[in-house]
FIKOLZA-1660 file (N, C-alpha, C; in steps of 0.1 Angstrom, whole numbers, plus 5000, padded with zeros to 4 digits):
% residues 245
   i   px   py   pz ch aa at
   1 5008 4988 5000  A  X  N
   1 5000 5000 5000  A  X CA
   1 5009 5013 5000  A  X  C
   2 5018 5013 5010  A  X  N
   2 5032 5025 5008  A  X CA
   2 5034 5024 4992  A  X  C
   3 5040 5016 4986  A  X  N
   3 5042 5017 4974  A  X CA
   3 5034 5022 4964  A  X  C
   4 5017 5023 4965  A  X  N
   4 5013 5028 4955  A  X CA
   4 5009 5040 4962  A  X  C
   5 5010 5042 4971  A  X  N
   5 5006 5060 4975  A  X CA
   5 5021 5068 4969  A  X  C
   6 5029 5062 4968  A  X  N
   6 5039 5069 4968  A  X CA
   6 5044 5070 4951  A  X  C
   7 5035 5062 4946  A  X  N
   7 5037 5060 4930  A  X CA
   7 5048 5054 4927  A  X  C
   8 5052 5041 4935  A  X  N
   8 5064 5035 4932  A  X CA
   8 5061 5020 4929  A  X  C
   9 5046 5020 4925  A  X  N
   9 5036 5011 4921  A  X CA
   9 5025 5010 4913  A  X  C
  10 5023 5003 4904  A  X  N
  10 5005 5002 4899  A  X CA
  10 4999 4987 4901  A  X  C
  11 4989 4989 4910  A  X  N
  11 4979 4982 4914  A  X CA
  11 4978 4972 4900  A  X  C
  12 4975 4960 4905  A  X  N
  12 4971 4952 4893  A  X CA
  12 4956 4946 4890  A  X  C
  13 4951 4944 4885  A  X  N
  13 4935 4940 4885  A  X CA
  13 4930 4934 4891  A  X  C
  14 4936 4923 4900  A  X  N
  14 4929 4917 4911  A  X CA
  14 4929 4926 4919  A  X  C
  15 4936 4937 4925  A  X  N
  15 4938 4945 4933  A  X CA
  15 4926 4958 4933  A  X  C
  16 4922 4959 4922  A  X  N
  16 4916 4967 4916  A  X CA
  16 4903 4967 4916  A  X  C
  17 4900 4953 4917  A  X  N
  17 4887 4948 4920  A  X CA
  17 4882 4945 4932  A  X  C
  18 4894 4934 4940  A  X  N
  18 4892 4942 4957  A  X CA
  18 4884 4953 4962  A  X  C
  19 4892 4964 4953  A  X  N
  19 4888 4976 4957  A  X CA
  19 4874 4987 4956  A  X  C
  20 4871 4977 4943  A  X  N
  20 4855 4977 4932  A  X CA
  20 4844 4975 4945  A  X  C
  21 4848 4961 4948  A  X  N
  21 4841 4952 4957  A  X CA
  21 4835 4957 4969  A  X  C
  22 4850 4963 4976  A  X  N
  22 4845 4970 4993  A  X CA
  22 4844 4980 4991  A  X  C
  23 4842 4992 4976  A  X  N
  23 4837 5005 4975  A  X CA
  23 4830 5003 4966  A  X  C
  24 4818 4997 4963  A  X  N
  24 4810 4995 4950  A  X CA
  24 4806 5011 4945  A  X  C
  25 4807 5023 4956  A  X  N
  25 4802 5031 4950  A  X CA
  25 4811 5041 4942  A  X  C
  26 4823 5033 4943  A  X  N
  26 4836 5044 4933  A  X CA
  26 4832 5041 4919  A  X  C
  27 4839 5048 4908  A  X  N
  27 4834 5044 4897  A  X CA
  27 4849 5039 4889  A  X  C
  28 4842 5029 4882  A  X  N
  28 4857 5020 4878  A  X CA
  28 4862 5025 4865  A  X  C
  29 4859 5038 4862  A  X  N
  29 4862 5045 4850  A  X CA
  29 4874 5053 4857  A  X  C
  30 4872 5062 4871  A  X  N
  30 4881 5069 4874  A  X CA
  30 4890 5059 4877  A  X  C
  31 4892 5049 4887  A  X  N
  31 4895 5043 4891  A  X CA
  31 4907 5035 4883  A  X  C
  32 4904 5032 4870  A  X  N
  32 4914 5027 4863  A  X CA
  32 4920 5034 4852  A  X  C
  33 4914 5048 4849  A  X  N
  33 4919 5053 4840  A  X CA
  33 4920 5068 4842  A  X  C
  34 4913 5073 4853  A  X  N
  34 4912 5086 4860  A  X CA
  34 4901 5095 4848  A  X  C
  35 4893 5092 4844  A  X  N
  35 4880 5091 4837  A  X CA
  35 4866 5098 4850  A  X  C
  36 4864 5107 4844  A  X  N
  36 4850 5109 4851  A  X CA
  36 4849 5113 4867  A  X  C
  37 4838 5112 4877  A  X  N
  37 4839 5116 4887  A  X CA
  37 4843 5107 4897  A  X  C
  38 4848 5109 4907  A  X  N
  38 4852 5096 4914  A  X CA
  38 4839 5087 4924  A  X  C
  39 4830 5092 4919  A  X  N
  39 4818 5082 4930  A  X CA
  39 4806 5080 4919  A  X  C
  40 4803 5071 4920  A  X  N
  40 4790 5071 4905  A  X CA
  40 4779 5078 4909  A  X  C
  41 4770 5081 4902  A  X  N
  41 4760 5089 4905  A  X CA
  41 4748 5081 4915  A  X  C
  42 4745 5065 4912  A  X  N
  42 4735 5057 4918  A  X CA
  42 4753 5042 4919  A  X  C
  43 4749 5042 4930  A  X  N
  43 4760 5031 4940  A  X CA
  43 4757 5017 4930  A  X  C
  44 4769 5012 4926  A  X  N
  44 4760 4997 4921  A  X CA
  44 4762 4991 4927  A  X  C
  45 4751 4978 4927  A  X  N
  45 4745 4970 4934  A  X CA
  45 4754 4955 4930  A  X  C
  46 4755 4955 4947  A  X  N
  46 4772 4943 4949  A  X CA
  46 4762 4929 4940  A  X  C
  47 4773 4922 4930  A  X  N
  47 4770 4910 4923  A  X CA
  47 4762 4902 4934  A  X  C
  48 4755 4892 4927  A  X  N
  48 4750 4882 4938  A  X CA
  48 4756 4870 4942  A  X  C
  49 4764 4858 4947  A  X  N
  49 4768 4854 4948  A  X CA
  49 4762 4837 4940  A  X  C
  50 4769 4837 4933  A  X  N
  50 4767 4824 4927  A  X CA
  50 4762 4807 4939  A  X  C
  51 4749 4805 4933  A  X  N
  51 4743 4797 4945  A  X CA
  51 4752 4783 4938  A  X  C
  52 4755 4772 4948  A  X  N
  52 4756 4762 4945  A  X CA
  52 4748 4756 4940  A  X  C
  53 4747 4749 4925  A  X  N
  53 4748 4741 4918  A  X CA
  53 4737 4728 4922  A  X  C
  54 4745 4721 4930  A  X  N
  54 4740 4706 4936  A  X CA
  54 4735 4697 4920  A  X  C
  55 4743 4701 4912  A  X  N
  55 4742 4689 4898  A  X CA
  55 4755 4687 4895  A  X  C
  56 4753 4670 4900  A  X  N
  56 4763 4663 4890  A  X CA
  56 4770 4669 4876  A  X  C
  57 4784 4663 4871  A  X  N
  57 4789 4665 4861  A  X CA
  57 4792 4650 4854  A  X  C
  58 4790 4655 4841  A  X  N
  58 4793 4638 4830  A  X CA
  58 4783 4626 4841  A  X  C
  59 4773 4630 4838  A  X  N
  59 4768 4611 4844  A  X CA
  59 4766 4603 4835  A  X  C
  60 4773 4590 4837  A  X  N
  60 4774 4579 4827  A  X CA
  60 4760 4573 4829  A  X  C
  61 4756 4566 4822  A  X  N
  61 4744 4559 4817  A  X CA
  61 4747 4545 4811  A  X  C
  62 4740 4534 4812  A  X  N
  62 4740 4524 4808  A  X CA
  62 4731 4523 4792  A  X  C
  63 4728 4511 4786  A  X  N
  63 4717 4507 4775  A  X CA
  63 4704 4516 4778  A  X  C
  64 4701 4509 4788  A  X  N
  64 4687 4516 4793  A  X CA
  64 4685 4527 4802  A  X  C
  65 4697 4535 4798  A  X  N
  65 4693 4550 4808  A  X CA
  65 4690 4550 4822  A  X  C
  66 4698 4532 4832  A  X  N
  66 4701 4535 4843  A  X CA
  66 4717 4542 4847  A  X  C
  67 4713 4552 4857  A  X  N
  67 4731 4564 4857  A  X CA
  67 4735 4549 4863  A  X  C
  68 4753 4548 4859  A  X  N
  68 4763 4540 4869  A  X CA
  68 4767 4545 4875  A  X  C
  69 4776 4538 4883  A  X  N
  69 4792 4545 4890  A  X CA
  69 4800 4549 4887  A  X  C
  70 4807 4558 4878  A  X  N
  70 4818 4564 4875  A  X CA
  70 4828 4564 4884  A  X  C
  71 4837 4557 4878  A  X  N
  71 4850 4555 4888  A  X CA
  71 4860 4570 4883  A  X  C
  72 4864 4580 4892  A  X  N
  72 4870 4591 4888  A  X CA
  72 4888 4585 4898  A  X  C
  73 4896 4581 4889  A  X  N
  73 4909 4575 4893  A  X CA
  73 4914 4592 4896  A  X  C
  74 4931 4595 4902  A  X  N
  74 4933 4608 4905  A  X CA
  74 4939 4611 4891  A  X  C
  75 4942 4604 4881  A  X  N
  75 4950 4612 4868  A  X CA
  75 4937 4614 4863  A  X  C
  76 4921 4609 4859  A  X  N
  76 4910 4614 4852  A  X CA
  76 4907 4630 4863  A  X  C
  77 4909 4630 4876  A  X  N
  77 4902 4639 4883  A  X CA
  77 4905 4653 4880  A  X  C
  78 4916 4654 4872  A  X  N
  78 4919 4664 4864  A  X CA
  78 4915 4669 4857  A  X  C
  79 4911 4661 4846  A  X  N
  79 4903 4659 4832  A  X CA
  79 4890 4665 4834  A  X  C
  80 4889 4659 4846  A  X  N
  80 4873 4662 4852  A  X CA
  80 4868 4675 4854  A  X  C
  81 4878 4681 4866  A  X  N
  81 4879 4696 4867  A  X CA
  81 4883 4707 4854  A  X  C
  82 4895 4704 4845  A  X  N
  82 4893 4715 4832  A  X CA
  82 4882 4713 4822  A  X  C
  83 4874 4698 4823  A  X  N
  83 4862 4697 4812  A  X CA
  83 4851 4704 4818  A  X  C
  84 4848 4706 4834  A  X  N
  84 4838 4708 4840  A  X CA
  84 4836 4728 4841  A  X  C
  85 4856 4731 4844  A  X  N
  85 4856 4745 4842  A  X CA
  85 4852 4752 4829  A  X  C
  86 4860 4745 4816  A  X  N
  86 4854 4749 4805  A  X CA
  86 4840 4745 4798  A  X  C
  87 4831 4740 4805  A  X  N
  87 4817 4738 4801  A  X CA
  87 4818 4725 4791  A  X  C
  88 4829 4723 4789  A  X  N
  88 4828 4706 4780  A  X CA
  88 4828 4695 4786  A  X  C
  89 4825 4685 4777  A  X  N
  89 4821 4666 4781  A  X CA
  89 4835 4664 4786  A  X  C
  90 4834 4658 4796  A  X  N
  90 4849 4650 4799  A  X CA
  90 4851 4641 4790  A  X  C
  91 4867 4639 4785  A  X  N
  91 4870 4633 4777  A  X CA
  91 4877 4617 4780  A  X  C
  92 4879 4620 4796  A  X  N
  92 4888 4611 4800  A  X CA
  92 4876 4597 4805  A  X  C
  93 4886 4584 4795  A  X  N
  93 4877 4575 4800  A  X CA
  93 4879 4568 4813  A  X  C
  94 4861 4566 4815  A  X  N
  94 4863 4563 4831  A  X CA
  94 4858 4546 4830  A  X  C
  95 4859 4541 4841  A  X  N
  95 4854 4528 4844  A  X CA
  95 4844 4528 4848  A  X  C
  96 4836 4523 4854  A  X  N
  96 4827 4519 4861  A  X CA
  96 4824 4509 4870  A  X  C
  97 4813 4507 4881  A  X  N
  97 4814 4498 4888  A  X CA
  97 4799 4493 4897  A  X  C
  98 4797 4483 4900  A  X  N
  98 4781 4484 4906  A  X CA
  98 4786 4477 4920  A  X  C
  99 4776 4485 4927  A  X  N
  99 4775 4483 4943  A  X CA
  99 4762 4482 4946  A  X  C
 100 4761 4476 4955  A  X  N
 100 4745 4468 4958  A  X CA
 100 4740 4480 4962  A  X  C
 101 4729 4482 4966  A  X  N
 101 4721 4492 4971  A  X CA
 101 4723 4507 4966  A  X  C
 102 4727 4512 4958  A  X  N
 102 4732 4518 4953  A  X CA
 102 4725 4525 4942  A  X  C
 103 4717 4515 4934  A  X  N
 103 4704 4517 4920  A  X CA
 103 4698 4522 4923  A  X  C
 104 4699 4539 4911  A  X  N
 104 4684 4548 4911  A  X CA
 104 4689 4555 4918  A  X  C
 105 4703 4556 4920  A  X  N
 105 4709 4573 4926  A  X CA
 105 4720 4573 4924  A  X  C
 106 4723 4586 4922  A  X  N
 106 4734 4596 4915  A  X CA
 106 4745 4595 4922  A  X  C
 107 4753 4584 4921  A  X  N
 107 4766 4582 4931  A  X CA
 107 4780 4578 4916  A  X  C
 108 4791 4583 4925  A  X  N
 108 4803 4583 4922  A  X CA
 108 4814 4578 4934  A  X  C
 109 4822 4572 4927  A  X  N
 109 4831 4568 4925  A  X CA
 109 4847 4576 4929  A  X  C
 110 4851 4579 4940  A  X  N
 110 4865 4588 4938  A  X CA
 110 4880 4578 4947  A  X  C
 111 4887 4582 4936  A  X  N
 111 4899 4575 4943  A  X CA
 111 4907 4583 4951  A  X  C
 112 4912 4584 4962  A  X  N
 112 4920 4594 4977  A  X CA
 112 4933 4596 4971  A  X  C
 113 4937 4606 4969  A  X  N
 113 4950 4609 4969  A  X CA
 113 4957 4617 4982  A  X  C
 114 4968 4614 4987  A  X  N
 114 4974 4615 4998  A  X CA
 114 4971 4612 5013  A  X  C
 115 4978 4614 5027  A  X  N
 115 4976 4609 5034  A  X CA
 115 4968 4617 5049  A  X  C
 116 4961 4630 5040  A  X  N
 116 4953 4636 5051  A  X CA
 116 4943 4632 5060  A  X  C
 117 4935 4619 5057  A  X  N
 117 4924 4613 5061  A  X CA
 117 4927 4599 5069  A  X  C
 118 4942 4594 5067  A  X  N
 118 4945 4583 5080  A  X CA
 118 4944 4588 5096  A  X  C
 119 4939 4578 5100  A  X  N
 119 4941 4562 5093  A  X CA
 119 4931 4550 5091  A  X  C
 120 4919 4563 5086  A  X  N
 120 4907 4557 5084  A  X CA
 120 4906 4559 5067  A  X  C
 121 4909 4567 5059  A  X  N
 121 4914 4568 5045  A  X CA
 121 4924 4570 5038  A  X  C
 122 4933 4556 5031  A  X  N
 122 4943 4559 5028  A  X CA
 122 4946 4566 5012  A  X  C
 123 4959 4567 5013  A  X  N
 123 4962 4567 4995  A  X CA
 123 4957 4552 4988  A  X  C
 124 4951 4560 4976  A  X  N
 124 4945 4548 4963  A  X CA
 124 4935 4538 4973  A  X  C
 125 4926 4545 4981  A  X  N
 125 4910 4541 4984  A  X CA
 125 4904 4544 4973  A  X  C
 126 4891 4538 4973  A  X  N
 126 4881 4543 4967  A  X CA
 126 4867 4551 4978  A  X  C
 127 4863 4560 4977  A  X  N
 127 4852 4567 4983  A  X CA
 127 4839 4566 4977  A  X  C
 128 4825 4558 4978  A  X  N
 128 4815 4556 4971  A  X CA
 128 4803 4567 4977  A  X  C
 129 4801 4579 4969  A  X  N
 129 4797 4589 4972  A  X CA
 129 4783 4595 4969  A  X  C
 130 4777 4597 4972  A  X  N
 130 4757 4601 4963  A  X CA
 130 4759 4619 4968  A  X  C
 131 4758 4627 4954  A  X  N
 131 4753 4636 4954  A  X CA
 131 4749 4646 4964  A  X  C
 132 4754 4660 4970  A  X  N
 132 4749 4665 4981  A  X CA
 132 4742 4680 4975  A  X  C
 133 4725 4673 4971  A  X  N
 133 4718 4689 4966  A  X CA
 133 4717 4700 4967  A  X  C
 134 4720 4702 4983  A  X  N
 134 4718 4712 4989  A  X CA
 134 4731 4716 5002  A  X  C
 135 4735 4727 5006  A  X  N
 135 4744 4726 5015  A  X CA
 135 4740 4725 5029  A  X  C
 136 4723 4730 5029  A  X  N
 136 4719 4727 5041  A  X CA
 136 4720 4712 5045  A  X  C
 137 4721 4704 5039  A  X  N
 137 4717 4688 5038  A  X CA
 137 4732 4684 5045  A  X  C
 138 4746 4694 5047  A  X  N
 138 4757 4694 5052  A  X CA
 138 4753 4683 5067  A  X  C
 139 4762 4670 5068  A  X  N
 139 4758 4667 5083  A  X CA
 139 4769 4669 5086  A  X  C
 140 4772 4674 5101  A  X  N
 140 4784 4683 5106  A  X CA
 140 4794 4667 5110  A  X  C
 141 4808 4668 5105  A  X  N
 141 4822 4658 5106  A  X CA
 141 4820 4644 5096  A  X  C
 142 4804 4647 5086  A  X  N
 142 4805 4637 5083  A  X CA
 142 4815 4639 5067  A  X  C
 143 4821 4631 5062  A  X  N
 143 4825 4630 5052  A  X CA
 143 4826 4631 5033  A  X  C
 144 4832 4642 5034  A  X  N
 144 4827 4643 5018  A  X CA
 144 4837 4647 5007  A  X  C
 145 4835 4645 4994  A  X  N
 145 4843 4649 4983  A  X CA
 145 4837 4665 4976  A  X  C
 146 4845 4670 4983  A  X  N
 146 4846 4684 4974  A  X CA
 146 4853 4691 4963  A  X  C
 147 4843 4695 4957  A  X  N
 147 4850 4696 4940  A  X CA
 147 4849 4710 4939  A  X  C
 148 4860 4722 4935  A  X  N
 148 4862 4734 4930  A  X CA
 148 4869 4731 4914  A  X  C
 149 4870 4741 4908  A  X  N
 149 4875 4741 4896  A  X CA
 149 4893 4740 4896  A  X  C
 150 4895 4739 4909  A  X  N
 150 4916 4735 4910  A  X CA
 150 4919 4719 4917  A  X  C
 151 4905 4712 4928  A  X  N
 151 4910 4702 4933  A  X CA
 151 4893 4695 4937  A  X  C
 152 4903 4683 4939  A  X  N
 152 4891 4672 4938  A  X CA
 152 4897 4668 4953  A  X  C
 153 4890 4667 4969  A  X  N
 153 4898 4665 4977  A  X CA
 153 4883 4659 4989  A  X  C
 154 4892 4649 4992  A  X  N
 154 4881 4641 5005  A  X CA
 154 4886 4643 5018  A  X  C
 155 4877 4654 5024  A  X  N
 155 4878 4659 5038  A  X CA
 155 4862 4657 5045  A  X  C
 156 4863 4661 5058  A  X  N
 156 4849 4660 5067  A  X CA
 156 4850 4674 5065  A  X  C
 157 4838 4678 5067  A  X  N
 157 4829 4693 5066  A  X CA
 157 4825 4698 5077  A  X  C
 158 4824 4706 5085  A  X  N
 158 4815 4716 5097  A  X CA
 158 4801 4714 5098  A  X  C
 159 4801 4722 5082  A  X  N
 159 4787 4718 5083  A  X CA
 159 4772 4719 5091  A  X  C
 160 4762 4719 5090  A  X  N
 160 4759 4728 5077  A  X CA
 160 4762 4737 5073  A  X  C
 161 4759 4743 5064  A  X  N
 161 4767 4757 5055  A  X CA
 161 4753 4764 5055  A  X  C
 162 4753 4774 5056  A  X  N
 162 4743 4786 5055  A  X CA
 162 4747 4797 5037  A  X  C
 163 4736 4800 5035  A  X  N
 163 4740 4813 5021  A  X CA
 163 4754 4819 5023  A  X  C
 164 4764 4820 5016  A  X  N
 164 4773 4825 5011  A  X CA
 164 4784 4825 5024  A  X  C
 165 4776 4818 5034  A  X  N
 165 4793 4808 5045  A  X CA
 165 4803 4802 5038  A  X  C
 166 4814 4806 5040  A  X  N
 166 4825 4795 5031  A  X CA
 166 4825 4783 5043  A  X  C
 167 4827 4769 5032  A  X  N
 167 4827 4756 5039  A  X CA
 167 4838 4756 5046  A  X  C
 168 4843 4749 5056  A  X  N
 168 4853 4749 5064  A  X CA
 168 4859 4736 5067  A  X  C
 169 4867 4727 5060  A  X  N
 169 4870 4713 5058  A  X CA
 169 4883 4709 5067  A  X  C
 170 4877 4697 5071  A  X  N
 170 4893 4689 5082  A  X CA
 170 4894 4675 5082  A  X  C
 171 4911 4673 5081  A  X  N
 171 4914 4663 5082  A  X CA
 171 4914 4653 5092  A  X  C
 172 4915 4643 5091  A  X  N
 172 4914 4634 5099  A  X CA
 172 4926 4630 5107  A  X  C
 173 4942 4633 5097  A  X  N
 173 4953 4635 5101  A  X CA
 173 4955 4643 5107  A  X  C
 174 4961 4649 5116  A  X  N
 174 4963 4661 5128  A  X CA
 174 4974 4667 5121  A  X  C
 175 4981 4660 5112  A  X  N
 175 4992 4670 5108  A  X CA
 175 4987 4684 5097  A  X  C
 176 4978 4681 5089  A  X  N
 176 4973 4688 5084  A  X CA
 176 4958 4699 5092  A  X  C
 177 4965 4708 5092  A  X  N
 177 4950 4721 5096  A  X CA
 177 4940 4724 5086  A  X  C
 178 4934 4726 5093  A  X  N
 178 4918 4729 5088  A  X CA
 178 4920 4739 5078  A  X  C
 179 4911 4743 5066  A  X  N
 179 4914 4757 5061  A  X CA
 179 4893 4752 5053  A  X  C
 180 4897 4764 5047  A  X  N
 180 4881 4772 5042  A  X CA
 180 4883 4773 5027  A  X  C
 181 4870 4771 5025  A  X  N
 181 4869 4773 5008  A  X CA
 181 4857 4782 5007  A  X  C
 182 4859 4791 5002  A  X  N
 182 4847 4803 4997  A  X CA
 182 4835 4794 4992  A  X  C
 183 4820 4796 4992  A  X  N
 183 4814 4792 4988  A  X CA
 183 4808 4788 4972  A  X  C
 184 4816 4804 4966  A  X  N
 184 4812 4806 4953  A  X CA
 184 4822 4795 4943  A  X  C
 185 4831 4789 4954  A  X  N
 185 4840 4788 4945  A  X CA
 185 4837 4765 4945  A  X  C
 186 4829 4763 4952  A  X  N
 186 4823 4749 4955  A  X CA
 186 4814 4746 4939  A  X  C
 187 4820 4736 4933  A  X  N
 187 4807 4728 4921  A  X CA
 187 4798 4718 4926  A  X  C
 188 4810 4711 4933  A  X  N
 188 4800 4697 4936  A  X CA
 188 4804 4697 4952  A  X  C
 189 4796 4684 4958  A  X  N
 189 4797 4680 4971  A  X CA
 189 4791 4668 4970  A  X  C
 190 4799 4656 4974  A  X  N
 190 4792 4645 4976  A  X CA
 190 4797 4638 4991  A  X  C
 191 4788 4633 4991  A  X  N
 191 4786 4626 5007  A  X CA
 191 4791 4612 5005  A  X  C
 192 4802 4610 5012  A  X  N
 192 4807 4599 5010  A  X CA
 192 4800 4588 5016  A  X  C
 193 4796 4576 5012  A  X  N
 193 4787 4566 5021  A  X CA
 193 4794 4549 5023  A  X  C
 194 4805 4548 5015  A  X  N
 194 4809 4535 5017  A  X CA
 194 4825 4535 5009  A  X  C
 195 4836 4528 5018  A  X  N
 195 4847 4529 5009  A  X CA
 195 4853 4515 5005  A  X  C
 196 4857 4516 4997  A  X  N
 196 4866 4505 4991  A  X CA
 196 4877 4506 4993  A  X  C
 197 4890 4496 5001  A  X  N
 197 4902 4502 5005  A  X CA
 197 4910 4489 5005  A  X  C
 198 4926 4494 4999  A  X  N
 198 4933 4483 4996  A  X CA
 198 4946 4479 5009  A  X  C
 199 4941 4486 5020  A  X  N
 199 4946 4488 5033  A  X CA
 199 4944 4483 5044  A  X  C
 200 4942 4469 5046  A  X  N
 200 4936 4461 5055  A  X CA
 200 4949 4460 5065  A  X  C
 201 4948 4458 5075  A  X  N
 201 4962 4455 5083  A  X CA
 201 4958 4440 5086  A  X  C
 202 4975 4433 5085  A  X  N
 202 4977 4421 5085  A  X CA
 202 4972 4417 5099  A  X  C
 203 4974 4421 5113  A  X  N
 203 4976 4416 5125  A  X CA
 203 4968 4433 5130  A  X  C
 204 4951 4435 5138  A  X  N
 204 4951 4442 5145  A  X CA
 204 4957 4447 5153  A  X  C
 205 4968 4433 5162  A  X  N
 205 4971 4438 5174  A  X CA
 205 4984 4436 5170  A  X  C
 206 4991 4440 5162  A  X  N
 206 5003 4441 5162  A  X CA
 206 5012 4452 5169  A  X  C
 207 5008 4460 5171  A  X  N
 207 5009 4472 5182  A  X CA
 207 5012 4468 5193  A  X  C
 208 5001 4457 5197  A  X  N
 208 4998 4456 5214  A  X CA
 208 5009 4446 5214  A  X  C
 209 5012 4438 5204  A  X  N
 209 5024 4426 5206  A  X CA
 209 5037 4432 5205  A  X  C
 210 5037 4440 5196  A  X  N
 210 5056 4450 5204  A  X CA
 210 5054 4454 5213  A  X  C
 211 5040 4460 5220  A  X  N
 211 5044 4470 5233  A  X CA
 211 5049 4456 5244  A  X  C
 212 5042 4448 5242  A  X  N
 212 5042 4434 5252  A  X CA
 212 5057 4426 5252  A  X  C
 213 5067 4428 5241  A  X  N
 213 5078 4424 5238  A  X CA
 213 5089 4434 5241  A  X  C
 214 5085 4445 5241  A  X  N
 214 5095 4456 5244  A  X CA
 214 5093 4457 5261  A  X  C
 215 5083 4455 5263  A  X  N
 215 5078 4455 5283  A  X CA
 215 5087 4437 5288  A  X  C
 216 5089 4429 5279  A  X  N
 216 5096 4418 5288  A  X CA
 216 5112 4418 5285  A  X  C
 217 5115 4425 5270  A  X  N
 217 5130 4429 5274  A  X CA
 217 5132 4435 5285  A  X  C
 218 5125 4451 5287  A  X  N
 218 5129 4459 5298  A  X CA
 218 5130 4454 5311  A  X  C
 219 5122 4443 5314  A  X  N
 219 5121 4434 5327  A  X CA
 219 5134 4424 5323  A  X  C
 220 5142 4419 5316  A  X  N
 220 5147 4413 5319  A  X CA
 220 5159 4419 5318  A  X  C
 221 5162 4429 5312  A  X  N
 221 5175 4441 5311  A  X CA
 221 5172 4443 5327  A  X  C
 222 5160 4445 5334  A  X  N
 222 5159 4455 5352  A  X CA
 222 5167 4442 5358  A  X  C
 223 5164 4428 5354  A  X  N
 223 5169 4424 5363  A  X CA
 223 5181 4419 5362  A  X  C
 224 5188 4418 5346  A  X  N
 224 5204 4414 5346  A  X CA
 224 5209 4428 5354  A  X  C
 225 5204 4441 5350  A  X  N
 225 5212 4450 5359  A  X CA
 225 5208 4450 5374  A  X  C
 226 5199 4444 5374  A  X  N
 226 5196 4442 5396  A  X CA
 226 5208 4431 5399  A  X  C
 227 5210 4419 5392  A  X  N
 227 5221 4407 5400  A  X CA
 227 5232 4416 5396  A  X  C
 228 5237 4424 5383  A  X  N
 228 5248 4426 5382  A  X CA
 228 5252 4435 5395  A  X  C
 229 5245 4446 5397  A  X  N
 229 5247 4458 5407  A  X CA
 229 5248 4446 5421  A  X  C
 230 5240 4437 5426  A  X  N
 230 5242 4429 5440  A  X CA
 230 5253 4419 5441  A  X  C
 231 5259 4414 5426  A  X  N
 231 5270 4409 5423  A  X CA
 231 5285 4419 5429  A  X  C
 232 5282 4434 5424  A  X  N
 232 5293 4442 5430  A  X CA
 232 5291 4443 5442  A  X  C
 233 5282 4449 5446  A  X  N
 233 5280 4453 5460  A  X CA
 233 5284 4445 5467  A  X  C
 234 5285 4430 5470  A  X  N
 234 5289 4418 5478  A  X CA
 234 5301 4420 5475  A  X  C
 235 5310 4421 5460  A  X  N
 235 5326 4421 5468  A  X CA
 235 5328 4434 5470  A  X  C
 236 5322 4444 5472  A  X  N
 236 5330 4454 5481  A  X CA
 236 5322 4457 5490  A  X  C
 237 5315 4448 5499  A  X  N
 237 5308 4446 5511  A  X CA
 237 5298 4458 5513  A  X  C
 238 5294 4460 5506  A  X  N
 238 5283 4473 5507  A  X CA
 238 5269 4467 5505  A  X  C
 239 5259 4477 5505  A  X  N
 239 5242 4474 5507  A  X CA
 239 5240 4482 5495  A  X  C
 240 5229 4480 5490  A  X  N
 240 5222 4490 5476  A  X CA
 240 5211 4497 5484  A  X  C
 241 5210 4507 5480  A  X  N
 241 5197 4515 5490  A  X CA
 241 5184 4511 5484  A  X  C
 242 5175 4510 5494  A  X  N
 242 5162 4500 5496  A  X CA
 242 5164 4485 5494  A  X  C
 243 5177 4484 5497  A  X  N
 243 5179 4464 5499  A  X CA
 243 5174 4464 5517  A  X  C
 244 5168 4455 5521  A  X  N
 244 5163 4452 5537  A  X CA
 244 5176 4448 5539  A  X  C
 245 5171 4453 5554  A  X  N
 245 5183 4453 5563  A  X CA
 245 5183 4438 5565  A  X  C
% end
């Protein structure tokens, strides 16, 4: 801000518009070109904020015009986002898949990329997802795939979302913090309802069997060092403190 008061700067158009935004009533003629008077005559009236959506993108269809499961892998989920930003068919072929109970609703298919969601969602899951129409319909920690026009990403939600609240998404990992997505900027939202995961652990209690192995070395290290220390102490005729008298 020093710098452009002092003209050792020119604002650039995101900046510019900022400024459109929280003074709607300047006029964007003086403003960018020093044109005219500096306040409009009648204030315009702030844009409305683009409502969510709640429609699917590309739904696949069988023979008979029942929708499937679109499997969206993470190299298609790309494809998905620049076909969906530019208003075109996705191009990228997808698979598909049938899950029982599932028929006669608008569900997809997403595969997890990275490790924000352990150690209940890992890398290369599958998330089996149905459509979320409305944002009110948000159930608060439960789980969902949110789609903007830069990322395709499976976090839990706050939830519900109210008119033009930006959603507020967290991980399940602790290492990663919570952050916010403006509302205007959300296409889709689906409710995740069942996962497919190639991450079974071999042995539940494999945990509880090292803690149990590491607790009987330490016991037998206490006591090679208890005879060693009562082994000295006898030849040099001494007591160890809290040996009975």
């Amino acid at each position: 801000m020093y710098k452009l008061v002092q003209n050792k700067s020119k604002p650039g158009y995101e900046t510019l518009m900022d400024i459109l935004n929280q003074f709607p009533e300047l006029s964007a003629e003086w403003l960018m070109r020093g044109d005219g008077p500096m306040v409009r005559d009648e204030p315009a009236a702030p844009a409305p904020a683009a409502a969510y959506p709640g429609i699917p993108y590309a739904v696949a269809v069988d023979a008979s015009g029942e929708e499937l499961i679109s499997v969206w892998g993470i190299k298609a989920q790309g494809g998905y986002m620049l076909a969906r930003a530019q208003g075109q068919e996705a191009s990228v072929p997808l698979d598909t898949i049938s899950v029982p109970g599932y028929k006669g609703r608008t569900v997809r298919a997403f595969e997890v990329a990275g490790d924000s969601m352990q150690p209940i969602i890992n890398q290369g899951d599958l998330v089996i997802a149905t459509i979320t129409e409305r944002l009110d319909l948000i159930q608060p920690k439960h789980v969902y795939v949110v789609i903007t026009d830069e990322l395709v990403t499976v976090k839990r939600l706050r939830g519900p979302v109210k008119k033009n609240e930006p959603l507020e998404l967290l991980s399940d990992n602790r290492y990663y913090d919570p952050f916010v997505l403006p509302q205007k900027d959300v296409r889709e939202i689906w409710h995740v309802q069942a996962l497919l995961t190639r991450s079974i652990p071999a042995n539940r209690d494999e945990a509880y069997d090292r803690m149990l192995v590491l607790m009987e070395m330490l016991a037998q290290d206490s006591q090679q060092l208890r005879n060693l220390l009562l082994d000295v102490a006898a030849r040099y005729d001494v007591k160890l403190m809290g040996e009975n008298e």
